[in-house]
C-alpha positions in Angstrom: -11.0 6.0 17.5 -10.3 4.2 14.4 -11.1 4.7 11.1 -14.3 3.2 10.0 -14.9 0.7 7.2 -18.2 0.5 5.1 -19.1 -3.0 4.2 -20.4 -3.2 0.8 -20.2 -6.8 -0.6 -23.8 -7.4 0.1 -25.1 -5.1 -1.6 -26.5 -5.6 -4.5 -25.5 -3.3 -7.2 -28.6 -3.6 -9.7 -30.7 -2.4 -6.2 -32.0 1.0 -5.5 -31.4 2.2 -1.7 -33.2 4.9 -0.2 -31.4 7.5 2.2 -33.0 5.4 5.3 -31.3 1.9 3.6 -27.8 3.2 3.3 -27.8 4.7 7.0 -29.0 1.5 8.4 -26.5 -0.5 6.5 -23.6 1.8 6.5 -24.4 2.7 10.3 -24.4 6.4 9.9 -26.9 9.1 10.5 -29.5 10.6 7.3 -27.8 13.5 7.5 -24.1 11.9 6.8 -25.8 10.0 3.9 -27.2 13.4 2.7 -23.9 15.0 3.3 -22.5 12.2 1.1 -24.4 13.4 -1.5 -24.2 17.0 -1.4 -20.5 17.7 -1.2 -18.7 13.9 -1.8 -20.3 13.1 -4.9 -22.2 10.0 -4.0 -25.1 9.9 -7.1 -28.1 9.6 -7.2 -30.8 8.2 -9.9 -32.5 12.0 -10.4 -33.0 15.0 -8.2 -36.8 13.7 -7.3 -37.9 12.7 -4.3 -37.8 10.4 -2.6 -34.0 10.5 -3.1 -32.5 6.7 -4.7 -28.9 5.8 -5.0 -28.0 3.3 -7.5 -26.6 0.0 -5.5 -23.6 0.0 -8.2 -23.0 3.6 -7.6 -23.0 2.9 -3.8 -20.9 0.1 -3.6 -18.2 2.3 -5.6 -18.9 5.1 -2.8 -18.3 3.0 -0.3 -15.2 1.2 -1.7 -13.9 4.8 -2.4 -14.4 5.9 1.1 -12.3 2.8 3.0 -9.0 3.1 0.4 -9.3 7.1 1.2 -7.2 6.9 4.5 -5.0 4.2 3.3 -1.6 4.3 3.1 0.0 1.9 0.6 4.1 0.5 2.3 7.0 -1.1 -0.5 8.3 -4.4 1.1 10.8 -2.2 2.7 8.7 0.0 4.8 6.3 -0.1 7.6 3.6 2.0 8.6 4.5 3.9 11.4 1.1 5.1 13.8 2.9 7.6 15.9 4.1 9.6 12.5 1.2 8.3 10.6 3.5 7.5 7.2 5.6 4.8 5.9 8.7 4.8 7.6 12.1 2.7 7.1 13.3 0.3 10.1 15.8 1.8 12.4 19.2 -0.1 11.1 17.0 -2.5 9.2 16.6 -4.9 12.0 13.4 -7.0 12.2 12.2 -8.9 14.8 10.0 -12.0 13.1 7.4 -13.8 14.6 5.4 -16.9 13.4 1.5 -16.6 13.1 -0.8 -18.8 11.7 -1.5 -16.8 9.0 2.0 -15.5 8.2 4.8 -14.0 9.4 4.6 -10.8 12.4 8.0 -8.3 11.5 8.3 -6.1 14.8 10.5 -3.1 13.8 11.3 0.5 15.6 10.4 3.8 13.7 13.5 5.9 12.0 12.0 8.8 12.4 10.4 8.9 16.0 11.8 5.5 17.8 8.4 4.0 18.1 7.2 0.0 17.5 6.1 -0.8 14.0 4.5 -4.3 13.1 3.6 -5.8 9.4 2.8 -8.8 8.5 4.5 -11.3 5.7 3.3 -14.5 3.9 5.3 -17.4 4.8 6.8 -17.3 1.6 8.3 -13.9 2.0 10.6 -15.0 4.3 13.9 -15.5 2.5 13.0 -12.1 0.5 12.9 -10.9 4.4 15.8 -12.2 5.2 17.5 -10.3 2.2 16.1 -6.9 2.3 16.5 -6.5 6.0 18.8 -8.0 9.1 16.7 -10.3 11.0 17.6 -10.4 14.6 15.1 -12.6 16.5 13.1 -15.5 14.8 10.3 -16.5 17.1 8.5 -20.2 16.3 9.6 -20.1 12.8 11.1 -23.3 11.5 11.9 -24.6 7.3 9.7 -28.0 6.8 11.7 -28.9 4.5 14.7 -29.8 6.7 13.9 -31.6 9.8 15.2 -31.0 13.3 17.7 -33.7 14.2 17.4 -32.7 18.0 14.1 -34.4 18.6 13.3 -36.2 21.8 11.6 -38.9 20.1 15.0 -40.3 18.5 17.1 -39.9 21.7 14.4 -41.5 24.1 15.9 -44.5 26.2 14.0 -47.4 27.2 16.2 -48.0 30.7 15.5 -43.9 31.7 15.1 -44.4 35.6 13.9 -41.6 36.0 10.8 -42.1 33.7 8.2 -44.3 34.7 6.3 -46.8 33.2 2.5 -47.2 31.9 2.0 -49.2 34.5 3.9 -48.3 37.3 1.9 -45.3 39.1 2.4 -46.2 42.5 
C-alpha cells in the first residue's frame, strides 16, 4: 500500500477543529488523531476538553506528515522502489519518452538492476542530454526546426493509387 497524503489546503488556518473534524477530513480513526497528539506533537489550543487544534497548527501537521517519507533525487539520480533510495543509472543511459506534461526518463537501478522512471520539464531536455547518454527518444521532436520529410510537401496530384473526392465507386 502506498503512502498516504493528508490534504490540507482547505483548511482554514484561523479555524478550530475538534478531534471528530480532523478524522473525517484527514480519513483516519479518533484514536490516530489522539495518537497525533500524544506522541507526534500535533498541538492543541489547552489541555481542556473538548480537545481543539488550531487550523494553522494543523495544516503544518499535516504538511509535516506528507514530506516525512519523501526522498528528495539531484538531476542525476532516480528513485529507485525496489532499494527504496536514490540510485545512479546503470551506465547512465536513459530511455526518454514524451508526455504531455513533460518528459518520462526510463532508467535501470545500479544497485539492484530494477526499472526506474522520473519525469523532466520539456526544457530539461538538452541538460538531459548532457548529464546522461540518451539511448531512445520516443515522440519527442524540437519545434523550432521543422521536419522536411512531411507528406504534405511530397504529395502528387497524378498518384494512381490515390483516389479522388469524388471517385468512390
Amino acid at each position: 500500500m502506498g503512502k498516504r497524503l493528508y490534504r490540507h489546503r482547505n483548511l482554514s488556518y484561523w479555524w478550530c477543529y475538534d478531534l471528530d473534524e480532523i478524522a473525517n477530513h484527514c480519513d483516519v480513526h479518533v484514536q490516530t488523531v489522539r495518537a497525533w497528539i500524544k506522541s507526534e506533537g500535533l498541538q492543541t489550543t489547552d489541555s481542556n476538553n473538548p480537545l481543539l487544534v488550531y487550523g494553522l497548527d494543523l495544516i503544518a501537521f499535516l504538511k509535516k506528515q506528507n514530506d516525512k517519507g519523501k526522498c528528495r533525487t539531484a538531476f542525476e539520480q532516480f528513485y529507485c522502489m525496489s532499494c527504496k533510495e536514490a540510485c545512479p543509472a546503470l551506465q547512465t543511459k536513459v530511455a526518454l519518452e514524451q508526455k504531455p506534461n513533460g518528459l518520462c526518463a526510463k532508467a535501470i537501478c545500479r544497485t539492484c538492476k530494477s526499472k526506474m522512471n522520473k519525469t523532466f520539464k520539456l526544457n530539461d531536455f538538452q541538460k538531459l542530454k548532457r548529464a546522461f547518454n540518451v539511448v531512445d527518444v520516443s515522440q519527442l521532436y524540437d519545434c523550432e526546426v521543422p521536419t522536411l520529410k512531411t507528406h504534405i510537401d511530397g504529395h502528387s496530384k497524378d498518384n494512381e493509387f490515390e483516389s479522388l473526392q469524388g471517385d468512390l465507386v
